[in-house]
PDB file of N, CA, C and O in Angstrom:
ATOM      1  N   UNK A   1     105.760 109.103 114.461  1.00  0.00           N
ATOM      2  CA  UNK A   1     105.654 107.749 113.971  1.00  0.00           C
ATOM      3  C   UNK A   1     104.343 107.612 113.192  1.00  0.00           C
ATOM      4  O   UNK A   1     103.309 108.154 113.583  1.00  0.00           O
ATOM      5  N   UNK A   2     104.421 106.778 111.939  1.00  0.00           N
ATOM      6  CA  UNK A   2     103.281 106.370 111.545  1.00  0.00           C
ATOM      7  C   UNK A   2     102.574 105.046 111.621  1.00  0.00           C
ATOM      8  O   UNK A   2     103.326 104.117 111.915  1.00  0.00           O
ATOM      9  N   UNK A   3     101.444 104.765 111.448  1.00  0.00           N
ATOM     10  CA  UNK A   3     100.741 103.420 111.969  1.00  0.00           C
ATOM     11  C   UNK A   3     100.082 103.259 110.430  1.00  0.00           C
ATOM     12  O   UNK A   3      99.630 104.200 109.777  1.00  0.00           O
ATOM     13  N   UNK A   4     100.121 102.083 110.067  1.00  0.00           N
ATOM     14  CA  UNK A   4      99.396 101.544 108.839  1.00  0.00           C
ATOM     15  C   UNK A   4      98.243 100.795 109.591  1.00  0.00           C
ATOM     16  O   UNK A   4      98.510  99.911 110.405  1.00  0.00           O
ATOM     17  N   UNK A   5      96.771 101.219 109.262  1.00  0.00           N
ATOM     18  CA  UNK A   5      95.545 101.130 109.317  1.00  0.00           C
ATOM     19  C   UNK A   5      95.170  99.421 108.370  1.00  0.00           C
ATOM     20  O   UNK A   5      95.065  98.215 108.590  1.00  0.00           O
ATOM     21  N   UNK A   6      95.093 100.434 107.251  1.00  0.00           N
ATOM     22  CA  UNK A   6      94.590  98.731 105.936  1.00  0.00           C
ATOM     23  C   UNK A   6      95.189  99.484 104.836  1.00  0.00           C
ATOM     24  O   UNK A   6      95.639 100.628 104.895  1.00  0.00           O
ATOM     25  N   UNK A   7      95.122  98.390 103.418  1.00  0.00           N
ATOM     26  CA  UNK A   7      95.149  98.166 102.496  1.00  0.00           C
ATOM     27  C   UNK A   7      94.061  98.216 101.996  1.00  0.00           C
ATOM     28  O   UNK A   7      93.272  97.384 102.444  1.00  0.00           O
ATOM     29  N   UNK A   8      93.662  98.919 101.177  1.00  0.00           N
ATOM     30  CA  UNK A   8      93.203  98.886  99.707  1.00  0.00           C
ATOM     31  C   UNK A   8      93.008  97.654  98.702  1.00  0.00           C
ATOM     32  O   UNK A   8      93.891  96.808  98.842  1.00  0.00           O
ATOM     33  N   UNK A   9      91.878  97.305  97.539  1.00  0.00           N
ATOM     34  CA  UNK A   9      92.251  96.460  96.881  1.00  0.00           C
ATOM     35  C   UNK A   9      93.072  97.270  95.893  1.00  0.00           C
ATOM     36  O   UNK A   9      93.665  96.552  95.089  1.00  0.00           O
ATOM     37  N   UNK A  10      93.285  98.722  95.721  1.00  0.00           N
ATOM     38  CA  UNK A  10      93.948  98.979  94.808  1.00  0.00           C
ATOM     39  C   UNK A  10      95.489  99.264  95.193  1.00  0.00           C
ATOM     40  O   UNK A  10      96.305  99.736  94.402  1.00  0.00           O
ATOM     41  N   UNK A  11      95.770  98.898  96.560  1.00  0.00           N
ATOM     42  CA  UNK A  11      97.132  99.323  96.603  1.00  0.00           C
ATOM     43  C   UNK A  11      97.197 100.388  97.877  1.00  0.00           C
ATOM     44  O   UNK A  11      98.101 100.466  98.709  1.00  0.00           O
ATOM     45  N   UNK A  12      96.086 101.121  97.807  1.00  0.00           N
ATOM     46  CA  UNK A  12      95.961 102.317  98.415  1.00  0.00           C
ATOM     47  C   UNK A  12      96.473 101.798 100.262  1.00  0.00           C
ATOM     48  O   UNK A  12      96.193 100.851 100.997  1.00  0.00           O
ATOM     49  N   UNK A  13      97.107 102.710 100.343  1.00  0.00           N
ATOM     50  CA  UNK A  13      97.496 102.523 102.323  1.00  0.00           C
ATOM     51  C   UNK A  13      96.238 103.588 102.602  1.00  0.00           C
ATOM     52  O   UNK A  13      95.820 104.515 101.908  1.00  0.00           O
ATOM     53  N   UNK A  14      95.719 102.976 104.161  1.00  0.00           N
ATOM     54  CA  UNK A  14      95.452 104.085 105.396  1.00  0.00           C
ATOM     55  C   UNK A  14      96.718 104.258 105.974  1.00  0.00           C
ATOM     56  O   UNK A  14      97.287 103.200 106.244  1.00  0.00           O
ATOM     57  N   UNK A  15      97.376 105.386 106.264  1.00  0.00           N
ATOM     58  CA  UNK A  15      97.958 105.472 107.227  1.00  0.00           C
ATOM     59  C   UNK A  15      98.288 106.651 108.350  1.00  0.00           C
ATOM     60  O   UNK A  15      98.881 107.567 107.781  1.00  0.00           O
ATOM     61  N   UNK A  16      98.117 106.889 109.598  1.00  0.00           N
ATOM     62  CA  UNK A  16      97.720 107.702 110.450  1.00  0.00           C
ATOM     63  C   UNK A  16      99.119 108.213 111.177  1.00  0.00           C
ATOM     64  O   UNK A  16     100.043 107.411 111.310  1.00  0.00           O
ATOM     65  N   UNK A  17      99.230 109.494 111.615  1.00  0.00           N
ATOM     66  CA  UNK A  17     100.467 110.010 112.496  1.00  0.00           C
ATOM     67  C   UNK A  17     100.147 109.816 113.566  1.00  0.00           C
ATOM     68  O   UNK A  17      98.944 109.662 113.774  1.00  0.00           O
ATOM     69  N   UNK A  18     101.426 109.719 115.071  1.00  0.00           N
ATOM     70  CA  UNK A  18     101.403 110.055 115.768  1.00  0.00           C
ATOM     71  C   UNK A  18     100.746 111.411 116.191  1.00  0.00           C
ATOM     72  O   UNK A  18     100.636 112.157 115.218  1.00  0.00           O
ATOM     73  N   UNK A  19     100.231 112.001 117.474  1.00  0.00           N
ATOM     74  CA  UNK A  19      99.738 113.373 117.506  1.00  0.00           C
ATOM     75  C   UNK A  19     100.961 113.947 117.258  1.00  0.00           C
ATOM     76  O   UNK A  19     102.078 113.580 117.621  1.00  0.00           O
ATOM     77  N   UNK A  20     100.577 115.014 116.509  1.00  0.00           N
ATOM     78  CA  UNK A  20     101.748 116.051 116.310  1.00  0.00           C
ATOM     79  C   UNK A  20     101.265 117.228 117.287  1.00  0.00           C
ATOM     80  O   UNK A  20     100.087 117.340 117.626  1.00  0.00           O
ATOM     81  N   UNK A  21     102.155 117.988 117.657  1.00  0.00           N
ATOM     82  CA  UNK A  21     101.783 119.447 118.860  1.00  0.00           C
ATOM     83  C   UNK A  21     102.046 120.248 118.275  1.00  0.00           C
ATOM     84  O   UNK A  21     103.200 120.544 118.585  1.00  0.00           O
ATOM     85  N   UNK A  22     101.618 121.011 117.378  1.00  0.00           N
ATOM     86  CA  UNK A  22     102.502 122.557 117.021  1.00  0.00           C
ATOM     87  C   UNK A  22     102.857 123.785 117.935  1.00  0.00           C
ATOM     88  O   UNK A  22     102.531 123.999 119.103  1.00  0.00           O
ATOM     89  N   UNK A  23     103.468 124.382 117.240  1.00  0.00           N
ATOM     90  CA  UNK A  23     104.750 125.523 118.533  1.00  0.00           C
ATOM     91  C   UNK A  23     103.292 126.203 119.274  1.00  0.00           C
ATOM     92  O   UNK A  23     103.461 126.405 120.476  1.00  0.00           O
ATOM     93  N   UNK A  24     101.804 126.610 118.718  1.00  0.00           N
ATOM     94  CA  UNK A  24     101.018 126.810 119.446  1.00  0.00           C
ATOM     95  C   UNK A  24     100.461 126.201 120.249  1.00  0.00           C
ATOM     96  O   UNK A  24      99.777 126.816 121.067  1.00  0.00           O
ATOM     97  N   UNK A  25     100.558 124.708 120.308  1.00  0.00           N
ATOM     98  CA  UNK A  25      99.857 124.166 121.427  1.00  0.00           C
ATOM     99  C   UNK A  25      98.475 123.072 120.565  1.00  0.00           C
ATOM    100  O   UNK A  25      97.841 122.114 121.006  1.00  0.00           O
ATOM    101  N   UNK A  26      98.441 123.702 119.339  1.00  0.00           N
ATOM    102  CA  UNK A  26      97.514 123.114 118.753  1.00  0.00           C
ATOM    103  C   UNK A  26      98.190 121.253 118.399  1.00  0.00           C
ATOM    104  O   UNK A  26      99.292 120.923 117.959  1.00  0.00           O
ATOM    105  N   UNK A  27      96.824 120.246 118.872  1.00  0.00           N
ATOM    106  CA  UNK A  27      97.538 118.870 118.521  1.00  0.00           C
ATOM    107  C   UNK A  27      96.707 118.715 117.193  1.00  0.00           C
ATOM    108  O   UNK A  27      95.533 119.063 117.060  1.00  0.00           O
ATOM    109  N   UNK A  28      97.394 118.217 116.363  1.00  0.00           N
ATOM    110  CA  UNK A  28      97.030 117.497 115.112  1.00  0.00           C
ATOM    111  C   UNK A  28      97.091 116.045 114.313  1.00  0.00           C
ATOM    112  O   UNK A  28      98.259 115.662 114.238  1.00  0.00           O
ATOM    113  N   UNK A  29      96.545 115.518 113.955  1.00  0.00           N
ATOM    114  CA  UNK A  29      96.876 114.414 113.310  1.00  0.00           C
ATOM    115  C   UNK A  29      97.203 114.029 111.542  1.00  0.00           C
ATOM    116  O   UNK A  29      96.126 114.411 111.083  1.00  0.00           O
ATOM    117  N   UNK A  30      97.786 113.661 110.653  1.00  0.00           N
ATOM    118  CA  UNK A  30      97.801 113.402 109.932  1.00  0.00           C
ATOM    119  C   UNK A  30      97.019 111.946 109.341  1.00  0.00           C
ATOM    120  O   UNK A  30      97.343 110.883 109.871  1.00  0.00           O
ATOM    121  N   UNK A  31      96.080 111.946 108.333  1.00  0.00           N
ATOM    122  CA  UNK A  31      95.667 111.124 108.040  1.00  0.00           C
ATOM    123  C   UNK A  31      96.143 110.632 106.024  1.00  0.00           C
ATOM    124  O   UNK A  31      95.919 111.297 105.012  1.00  0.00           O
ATOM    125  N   UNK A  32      96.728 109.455 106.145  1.00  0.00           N
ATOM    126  CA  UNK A  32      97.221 109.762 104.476  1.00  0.00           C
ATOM    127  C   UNK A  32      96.820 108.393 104.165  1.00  0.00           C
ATOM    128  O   UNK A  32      96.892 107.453 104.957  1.00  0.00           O
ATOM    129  N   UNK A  33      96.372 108.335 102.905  1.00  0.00           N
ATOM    130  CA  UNK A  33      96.381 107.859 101.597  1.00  0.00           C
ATOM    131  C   UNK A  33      97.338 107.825 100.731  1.00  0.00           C
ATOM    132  O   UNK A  33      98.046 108.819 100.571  1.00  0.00           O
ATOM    133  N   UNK A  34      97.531 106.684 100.020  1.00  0.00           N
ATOM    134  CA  UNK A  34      98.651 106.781  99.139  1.00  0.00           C
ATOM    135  C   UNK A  34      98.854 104.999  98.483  1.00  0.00           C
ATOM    136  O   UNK A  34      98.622 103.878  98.936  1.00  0.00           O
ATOM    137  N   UNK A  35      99.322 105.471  97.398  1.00  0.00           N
ATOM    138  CA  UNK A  35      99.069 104.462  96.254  1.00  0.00           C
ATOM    139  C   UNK A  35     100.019 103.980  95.273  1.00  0.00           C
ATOM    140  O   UNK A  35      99.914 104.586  94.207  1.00  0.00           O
ATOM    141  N   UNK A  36     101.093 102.905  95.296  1.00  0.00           N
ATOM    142  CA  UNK A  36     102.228 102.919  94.873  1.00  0.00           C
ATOM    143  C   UNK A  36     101.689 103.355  93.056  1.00  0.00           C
ATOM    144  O   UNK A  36     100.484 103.354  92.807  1.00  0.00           O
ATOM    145  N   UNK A  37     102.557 103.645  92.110  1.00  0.00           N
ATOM    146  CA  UNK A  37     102.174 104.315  90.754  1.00  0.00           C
ATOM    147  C   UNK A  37     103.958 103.811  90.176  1.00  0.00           C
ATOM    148  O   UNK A  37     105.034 103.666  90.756  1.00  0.00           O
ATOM    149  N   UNK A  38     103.467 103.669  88.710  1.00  0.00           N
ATOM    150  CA  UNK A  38     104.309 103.354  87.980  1.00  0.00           C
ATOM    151  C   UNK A  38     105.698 104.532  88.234  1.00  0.00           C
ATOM    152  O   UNK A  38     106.884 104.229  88.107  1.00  0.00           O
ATOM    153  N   UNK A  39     105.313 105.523  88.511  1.00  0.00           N
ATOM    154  CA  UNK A  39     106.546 106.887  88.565  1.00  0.00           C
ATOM    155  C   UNK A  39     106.151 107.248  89.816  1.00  0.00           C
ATOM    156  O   UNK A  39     106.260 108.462  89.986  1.00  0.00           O
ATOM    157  N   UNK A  40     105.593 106.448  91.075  1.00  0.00           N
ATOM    158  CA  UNK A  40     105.821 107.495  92.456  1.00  0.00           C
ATOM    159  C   UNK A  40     104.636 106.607  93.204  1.00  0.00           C
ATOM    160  O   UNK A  40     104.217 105.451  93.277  1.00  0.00           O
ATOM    161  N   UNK A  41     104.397 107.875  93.684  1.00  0.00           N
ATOM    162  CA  UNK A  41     102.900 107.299  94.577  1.00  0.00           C
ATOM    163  C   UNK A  41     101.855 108.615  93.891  1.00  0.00           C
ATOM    164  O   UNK A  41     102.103 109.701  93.368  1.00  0.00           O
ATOM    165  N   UNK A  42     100.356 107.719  94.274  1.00  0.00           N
ATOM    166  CA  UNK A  42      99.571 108.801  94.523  1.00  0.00           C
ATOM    167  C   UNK A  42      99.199 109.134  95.975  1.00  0.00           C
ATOM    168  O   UNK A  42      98.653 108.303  96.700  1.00  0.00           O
ATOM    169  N   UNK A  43      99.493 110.295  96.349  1.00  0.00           N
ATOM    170  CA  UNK A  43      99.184 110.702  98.042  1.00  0.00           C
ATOM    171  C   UNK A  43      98.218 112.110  98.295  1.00  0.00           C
ATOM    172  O   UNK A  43      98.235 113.164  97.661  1.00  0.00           O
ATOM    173  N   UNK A  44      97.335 111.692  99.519  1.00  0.00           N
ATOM    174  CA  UNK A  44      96.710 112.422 100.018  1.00  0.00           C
ATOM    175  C   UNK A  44      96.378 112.596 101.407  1.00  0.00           C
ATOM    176  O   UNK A  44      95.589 111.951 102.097  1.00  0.00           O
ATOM    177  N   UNK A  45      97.217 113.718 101.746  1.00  0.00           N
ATOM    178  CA  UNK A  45      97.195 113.939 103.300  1.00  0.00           C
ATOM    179  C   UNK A  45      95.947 114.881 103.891  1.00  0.00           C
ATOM    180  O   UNK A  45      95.826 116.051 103.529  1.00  0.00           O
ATOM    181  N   UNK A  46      95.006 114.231 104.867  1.00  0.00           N
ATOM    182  CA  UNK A  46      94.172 114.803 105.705  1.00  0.00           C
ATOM    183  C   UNK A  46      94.841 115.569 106.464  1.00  0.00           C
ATOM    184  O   UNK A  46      96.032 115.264 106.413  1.00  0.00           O
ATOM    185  N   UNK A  47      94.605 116.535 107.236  1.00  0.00           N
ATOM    186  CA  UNK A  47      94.904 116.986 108.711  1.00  0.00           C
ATOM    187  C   UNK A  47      93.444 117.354 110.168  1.00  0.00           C
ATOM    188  O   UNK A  47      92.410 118.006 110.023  1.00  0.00           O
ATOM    189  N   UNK A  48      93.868 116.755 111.219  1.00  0.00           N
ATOM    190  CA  UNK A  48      92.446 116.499 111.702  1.00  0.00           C
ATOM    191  C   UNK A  48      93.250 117.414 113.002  1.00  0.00           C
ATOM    192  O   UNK A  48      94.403 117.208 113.380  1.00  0.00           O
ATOM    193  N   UNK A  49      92.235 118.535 113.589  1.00  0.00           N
ATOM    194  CA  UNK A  49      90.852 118.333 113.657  1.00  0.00           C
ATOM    195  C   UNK A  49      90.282 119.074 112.355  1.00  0.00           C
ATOM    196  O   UNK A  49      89.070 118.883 112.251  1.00  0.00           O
ATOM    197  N   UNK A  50      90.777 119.804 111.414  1.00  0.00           N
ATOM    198  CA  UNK A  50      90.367 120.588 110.360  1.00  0.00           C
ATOM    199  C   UNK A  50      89.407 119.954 109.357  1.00  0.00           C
ATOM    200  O   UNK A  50      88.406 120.405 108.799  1.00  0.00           O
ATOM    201  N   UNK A  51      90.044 118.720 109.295  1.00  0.00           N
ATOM    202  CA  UNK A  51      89.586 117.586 108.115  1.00  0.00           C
ATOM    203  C   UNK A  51      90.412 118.360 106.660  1.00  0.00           C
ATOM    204  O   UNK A  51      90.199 117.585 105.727  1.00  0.00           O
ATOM    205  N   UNK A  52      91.124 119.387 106.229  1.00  0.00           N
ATOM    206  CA  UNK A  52      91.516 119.407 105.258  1.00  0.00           C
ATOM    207  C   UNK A  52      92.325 118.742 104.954  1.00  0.00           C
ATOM    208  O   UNK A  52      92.923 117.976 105.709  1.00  0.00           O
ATOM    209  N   UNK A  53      92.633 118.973 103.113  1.00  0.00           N
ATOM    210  CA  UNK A  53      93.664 117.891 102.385  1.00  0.00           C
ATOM    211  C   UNK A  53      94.621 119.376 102.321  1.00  0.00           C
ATOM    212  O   UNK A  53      94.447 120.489 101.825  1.00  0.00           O
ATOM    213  N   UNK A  54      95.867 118.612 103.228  1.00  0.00           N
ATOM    214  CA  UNK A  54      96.920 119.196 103.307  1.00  0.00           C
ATOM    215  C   UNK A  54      98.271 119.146 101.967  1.00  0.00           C
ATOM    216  O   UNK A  54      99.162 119.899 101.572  1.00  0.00           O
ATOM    217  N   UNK A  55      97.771 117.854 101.650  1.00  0.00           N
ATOM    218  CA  UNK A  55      98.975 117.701 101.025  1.00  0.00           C
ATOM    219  C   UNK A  55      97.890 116.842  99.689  1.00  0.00           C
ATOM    220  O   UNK A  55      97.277 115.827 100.021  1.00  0.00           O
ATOM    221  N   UNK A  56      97.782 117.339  98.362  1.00  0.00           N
ATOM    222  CA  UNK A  56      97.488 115.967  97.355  1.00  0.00           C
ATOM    223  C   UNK A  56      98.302 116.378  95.976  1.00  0.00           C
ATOM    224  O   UNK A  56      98.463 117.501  95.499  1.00  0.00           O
ATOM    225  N   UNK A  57      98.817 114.940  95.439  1.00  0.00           N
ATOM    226  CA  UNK A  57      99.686 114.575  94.800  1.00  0.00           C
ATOM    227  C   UNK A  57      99.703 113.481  93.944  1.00  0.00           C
ATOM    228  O   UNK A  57     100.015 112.412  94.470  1.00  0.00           O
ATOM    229  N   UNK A  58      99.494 113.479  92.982  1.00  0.00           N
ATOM    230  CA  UNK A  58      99.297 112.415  91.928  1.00  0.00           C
ATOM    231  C   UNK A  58      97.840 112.192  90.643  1.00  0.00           C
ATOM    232  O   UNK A  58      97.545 113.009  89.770  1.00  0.00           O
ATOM    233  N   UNK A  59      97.182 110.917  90.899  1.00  0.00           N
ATOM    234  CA  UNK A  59      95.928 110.855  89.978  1.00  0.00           C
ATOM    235  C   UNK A  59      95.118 110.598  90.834  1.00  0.00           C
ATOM    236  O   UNK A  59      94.163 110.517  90.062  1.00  0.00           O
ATOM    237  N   UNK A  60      94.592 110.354  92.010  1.00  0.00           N
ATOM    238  CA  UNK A  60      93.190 110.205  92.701  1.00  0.00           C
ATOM    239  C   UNK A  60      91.909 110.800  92.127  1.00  0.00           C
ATOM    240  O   UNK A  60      91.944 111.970  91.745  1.00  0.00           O
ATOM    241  N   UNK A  61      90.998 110.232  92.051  1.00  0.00           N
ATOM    242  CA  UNK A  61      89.948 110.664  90.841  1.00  0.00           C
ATOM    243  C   UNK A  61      89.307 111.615  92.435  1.00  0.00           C
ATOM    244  O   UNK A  61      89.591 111.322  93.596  1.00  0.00           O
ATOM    245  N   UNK A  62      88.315 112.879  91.916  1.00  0.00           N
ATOM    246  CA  UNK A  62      87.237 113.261  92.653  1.00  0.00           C
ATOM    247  C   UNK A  62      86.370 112.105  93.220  1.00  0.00           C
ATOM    248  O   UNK A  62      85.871 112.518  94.266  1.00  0.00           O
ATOM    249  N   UNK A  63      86.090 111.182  93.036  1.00  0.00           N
ATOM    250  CA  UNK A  63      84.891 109.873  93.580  1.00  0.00           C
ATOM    251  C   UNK A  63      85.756 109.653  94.771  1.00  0.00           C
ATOM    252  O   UNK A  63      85.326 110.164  95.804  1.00  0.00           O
ATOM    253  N   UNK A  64      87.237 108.801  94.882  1.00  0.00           N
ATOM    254  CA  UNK A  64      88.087 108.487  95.708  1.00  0.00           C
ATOM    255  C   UNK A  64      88.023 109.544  96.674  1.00  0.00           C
ATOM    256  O   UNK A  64      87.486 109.440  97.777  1.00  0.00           O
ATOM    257  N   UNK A  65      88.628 110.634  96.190  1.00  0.00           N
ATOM    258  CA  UNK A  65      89.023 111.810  97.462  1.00  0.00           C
ATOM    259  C   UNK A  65      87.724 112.016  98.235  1.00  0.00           C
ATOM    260  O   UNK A  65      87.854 112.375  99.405  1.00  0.00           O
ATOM    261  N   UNK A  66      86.119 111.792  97.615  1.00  0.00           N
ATOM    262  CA  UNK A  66      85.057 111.833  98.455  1.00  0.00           C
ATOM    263  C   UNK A  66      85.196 110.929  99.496  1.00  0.00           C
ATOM    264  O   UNK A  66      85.030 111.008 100.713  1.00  0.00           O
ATOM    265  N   UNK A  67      85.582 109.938  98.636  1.00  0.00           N
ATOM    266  CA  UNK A  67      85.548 108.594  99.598  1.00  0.00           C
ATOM    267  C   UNK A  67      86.295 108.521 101.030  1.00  0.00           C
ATOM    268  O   UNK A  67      85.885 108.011 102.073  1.00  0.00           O
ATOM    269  N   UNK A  68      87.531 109.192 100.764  1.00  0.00           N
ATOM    270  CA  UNK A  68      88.519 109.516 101.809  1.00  0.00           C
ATOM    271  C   UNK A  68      87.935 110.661 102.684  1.00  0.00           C
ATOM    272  O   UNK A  68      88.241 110.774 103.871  1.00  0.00           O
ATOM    273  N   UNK A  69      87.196 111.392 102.133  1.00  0.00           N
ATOM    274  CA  UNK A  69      86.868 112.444 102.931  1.00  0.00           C
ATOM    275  C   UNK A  69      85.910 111.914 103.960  1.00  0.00           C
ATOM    276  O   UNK A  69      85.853 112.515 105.033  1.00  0.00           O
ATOM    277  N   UNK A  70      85.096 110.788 103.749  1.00  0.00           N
ATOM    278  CA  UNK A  70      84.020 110.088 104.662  1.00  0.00           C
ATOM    279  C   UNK A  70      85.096 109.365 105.228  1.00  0.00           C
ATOM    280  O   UNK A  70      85.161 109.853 106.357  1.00  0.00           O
ATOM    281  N   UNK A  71      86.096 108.390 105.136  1.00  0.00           N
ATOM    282  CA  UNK A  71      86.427 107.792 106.021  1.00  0.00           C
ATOM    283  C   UNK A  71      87.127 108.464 107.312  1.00  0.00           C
ATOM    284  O   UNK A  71      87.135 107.927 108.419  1.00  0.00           O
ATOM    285  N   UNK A  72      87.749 109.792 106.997  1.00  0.00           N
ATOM    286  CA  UNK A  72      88.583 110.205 107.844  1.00  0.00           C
ATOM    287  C   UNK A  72      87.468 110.748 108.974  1.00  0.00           C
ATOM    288  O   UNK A  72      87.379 110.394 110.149  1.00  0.00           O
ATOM    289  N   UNK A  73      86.559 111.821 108.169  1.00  0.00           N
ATOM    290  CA  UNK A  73      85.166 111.826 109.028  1.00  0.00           C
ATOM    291  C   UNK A  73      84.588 110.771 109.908  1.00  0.00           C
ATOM    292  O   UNK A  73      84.220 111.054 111.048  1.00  0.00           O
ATOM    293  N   UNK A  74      84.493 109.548 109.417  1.00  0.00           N
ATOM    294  CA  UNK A  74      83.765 108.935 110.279  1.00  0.00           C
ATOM    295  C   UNK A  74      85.261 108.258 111.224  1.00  0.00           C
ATOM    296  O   UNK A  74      85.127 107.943 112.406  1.00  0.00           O
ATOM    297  N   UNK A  75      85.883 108.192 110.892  1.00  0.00           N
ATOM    298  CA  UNK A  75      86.848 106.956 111.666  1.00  0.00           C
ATOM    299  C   UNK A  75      87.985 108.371 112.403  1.00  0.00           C
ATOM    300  O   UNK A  75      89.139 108.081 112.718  1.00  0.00           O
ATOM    301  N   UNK A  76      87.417 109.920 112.600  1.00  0.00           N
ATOM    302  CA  UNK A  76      88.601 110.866 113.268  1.00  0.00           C
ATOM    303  C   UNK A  76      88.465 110.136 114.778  1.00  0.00           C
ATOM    304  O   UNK A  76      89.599 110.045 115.249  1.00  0.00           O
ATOM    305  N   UNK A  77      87.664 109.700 115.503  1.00  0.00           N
ATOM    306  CA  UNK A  77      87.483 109.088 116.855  1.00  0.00           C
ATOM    307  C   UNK A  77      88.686 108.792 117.220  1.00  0.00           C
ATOM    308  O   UNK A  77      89.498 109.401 117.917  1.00  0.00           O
ATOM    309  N   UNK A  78      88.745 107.260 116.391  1.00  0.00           N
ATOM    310  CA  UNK A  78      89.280 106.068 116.239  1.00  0.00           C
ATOM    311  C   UNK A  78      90.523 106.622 116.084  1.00  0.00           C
ATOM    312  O   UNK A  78      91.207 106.693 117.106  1.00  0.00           O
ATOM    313  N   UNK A  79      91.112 107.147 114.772  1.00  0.00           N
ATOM    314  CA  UNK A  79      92.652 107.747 114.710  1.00  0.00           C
ATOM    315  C   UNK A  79      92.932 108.484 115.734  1.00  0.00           C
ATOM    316  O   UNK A  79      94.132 108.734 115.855  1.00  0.00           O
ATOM    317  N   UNK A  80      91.836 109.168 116.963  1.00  0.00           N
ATOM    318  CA  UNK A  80      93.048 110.498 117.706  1.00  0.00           C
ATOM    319  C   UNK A  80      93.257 108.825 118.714  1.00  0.00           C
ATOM    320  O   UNK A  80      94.335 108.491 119.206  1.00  0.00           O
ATOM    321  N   UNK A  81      92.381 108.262 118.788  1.00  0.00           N
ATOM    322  CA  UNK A  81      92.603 106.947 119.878  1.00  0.00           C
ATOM    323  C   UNK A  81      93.898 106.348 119.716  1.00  0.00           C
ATOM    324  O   UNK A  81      94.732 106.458 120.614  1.00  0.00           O
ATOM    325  N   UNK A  82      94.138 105.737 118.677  1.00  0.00           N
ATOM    326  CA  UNK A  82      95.067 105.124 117.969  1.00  0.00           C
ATOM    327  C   UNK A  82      96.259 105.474 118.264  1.00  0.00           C
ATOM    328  O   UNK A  82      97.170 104.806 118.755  1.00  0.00           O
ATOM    329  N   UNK A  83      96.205 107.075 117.793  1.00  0.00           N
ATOM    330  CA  UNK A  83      97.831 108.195 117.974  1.00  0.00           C
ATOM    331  C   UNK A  83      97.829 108.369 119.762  1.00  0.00           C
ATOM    332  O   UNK A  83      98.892 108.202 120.360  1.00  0.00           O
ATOM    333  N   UNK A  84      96.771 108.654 120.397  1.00  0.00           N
ATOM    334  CA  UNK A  84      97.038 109.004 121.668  1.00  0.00           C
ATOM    335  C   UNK A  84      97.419 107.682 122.171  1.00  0.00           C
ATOM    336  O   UNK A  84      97.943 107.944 123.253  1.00  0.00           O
ATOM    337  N   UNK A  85      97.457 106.437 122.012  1.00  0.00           N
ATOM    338  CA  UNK A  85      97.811 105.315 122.396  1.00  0.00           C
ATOM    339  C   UNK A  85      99.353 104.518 121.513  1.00  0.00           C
ATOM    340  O   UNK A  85      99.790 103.375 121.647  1.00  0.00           O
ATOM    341  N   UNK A  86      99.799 105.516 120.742  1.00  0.00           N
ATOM    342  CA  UNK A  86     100.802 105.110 120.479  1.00  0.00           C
ATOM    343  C   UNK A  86     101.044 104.007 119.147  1.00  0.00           C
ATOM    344  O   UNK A  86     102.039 103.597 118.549  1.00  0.00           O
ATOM    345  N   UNK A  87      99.815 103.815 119.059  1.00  0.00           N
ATOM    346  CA  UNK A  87      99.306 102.779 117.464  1.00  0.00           C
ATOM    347  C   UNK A  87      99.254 101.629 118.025  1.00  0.00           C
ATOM    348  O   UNK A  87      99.584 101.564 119.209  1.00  0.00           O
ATOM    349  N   UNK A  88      98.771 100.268 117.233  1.00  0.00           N
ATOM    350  CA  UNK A  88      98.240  99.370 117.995  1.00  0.00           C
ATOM    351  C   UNK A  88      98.397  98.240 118.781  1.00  0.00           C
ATOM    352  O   UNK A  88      97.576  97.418 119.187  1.00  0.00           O
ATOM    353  N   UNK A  89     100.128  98.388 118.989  1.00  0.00           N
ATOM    354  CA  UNK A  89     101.057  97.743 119.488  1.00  0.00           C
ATOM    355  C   UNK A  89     100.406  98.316 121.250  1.00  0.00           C
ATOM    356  O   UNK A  89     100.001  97.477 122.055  1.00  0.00           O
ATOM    357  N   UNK A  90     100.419  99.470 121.495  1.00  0.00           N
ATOM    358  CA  UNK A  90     100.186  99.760 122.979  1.00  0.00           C
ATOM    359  C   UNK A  90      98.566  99.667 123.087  1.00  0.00           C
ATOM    360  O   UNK A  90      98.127  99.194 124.135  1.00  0.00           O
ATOM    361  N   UNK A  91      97.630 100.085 122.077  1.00  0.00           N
ATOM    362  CA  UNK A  91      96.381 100.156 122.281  1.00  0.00           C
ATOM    363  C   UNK A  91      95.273  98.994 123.046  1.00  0.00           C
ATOM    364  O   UNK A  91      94.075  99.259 123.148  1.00  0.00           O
TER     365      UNK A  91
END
């Protein structure tokens, strides 16, 4: 399941996964960005605990993707909280 965080003034979603478990045991989270666009979205998927961009797709300038790279950094706490609680309906 995913949880929508905020809005953007440009459109842009936060939005965070449930923990995911992979077949190793390893838990992960998805953290994405994304931006409705005349032909699609622009998207950019974090994966935490790594902090890499798993997935990017569209026009996000280098300034933005910094930008995203600090929020996921500072706010990874908060998202494993969020997912381990089910998003903010149970939290």
């Amino acid at each position: 399941m995913m949880h929508t965080l905020c809005k953007y003034a440009d459109e842009t979603e936060l939005v965070i996964s449930d923990i995911i478990t992979r077949d190793n045991g390893e838990e992960v989270i998805r953290v994405v960005f994304e931006r409705p666009t005349e032909h699609g979205f622009d998207t950019l998927i974090f994966e935490l605990p790594s902090y890499k961009i798993v997935e990017k797709d569209g026009q996000y300038t280098q300034e933005e993707i910094e930008l995203f790279k600090k929020v996921v950094e500072q706010g990874a706490a908060h998202f494993y909280e969020i997912a381990r609680e089910g998003g903010f309906e149970s939290a």
